[in-house]
C-alpha positions in Angstrom: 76.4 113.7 144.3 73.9 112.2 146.7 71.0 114.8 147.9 69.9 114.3 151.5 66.8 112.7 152.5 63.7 114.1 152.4 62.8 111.9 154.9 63.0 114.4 156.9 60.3 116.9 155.7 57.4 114.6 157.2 59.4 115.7 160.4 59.8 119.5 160.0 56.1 119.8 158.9 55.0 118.4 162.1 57.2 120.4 163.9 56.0 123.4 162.2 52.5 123.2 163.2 54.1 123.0 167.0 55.7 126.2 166.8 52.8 127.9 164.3 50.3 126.8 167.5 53.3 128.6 169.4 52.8 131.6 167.6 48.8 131.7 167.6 48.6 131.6 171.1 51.3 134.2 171.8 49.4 136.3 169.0 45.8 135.6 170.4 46.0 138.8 173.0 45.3 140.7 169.8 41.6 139.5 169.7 40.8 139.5 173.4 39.7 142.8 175.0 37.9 143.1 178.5 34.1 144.1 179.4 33.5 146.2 181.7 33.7 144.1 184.4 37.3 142.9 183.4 36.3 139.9 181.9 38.7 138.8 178.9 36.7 138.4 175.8 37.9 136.8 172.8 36.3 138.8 169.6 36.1 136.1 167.3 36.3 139.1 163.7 39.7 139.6 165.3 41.2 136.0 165.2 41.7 135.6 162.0 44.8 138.0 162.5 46.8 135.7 164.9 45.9 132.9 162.6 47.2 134.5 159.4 50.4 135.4 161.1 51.1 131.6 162.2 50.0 130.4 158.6 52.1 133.0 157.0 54.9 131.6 159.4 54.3 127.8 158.9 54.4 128.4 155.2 57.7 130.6 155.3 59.7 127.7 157.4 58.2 124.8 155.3 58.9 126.8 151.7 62.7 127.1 152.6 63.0 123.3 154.9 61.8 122.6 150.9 64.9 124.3 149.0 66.8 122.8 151.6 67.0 119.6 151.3 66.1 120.0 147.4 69.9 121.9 146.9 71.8 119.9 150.0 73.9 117.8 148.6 76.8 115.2 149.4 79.5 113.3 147.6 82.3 110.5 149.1 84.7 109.8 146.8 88.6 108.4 147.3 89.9 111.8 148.4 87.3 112.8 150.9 83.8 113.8 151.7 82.4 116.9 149.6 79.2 118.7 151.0 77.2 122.1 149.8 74.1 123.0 151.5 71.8 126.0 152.0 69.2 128.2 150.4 70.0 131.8 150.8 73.4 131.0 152.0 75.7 128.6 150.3 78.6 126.7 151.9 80.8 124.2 150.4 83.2 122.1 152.3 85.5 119.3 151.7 86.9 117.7 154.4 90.2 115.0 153.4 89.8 111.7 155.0 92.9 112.3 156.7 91.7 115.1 158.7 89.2 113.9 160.2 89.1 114.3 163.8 85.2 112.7 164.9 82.4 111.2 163.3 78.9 111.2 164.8 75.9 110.4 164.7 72.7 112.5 165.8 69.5 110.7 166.6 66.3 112.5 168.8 63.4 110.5 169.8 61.1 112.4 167.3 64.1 111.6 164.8 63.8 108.1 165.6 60.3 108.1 165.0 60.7 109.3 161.8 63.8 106.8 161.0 66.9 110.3 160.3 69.6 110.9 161.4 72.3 113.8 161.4 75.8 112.5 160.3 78.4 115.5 161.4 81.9 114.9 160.7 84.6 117.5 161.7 88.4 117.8 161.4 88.9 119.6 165.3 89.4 123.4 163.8 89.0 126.0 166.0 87.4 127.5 162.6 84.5 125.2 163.1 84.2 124.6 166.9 80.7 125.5 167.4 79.4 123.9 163.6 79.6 120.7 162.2 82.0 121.0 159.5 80.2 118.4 157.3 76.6 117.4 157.8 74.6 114.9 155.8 70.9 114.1 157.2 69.8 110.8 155.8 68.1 107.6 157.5 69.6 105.6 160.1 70.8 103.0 158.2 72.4 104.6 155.5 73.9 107.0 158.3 75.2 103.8 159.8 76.4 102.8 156.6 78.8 106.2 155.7 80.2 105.8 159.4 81.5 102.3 158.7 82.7 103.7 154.9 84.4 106.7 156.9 85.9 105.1 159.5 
C-alpha cells in the first residue's frame, strides 16, 4: 500500500502558526488590565500564558497532522481502490471501480504553492453525501496520474 504524501506537512505547519497567532491574540486579554485612567496595559509577566496556550495548541495539531499521514494509507489494485486513514479514529474503505460515481481533484492556491492535491472519489451514496468516500492527498502529478488510472 502507498502512504500519502508528506508533502503536505510543510503546508499544515505553516498553517498552524496562522491559527496558533489566532489563538494568542484572542488569549492576549488575559495580560492586559487598565490604569486608572482606563488605559489598556499589557503586563508583560502575564504573556507568557496566552503564549503557552497557542504553543501547546500548535504542537497538539502538528503531533496528530504527524500520525496522519504516517498511518494514511492507499492501495489500487484490479478490483478497486482500498483506503484507511486516521489516528484516533480508523476508517477503511473500498470502493469497486464499478461503483464509482465521480472523481476529483482538490487544488487551493496555498495547495498549489506547495504542489498537493486532494484526490476524492465517491460512489453517489447517500451514506457518504457530505464525505469523500475515498481520499488520497498526494502531489499534483501523481493525483493527475490515479485520475487517468481511475478513469
Amino acid at each position: 500500500m502507498n502512504r500519502y504524501t508528506k508533502k503536505l506537512i510543510p503546508y499544515h505547519l505553516v498553517v498552524g502558526i496562522f491559527f496558533a497567532l489566532i489563538i494568542f491574540v484572542m488569549f492576549i486579554g488575559v495580560a492586559t488590565s487598565e490604569d486608572s485612567e482606563g488605559n489598556s496595559i499589557l503586563n508583560t509577566e502575564l504573556v507568557f500564558i496566552p503564549f503557552t496556550i497557542a504553543l501547546v495548541f500548535y504542537l497538539l495539531i502538528n503531533v496528530y497532522v504527524y500520525f496522519y499521514y504516517r498511518t494514511s494509507r492507499y492501495e489500487l489494485n484490479e478490483k478497486g481502490i482500498t483506503c484507511s486513514r486516521g489516528v484516533l479514529f480508523r476508517k477503511k474503505s473500498f470502493l469497486e471501480y464499478s461503483r464509482i460515481n465521480a472523481v476529483n481533484k482538490k487544488q487551493s492556491i496555498i495547495h498549489q504553492i506547495f504542489n498537493v492535491a486532494y484526490l476524492t472519489v465517491d460512489s453517489g451514496s447517500t451514506n457518504t453525501a457530505f464525505n469523500a468516500e475515498i481520499l488520497i492527498i498526494e502531489t499534483g502529478e501523481v493525483v493527475d496520474e490515479l485520475m487517468k488510472k481511475i478513469k
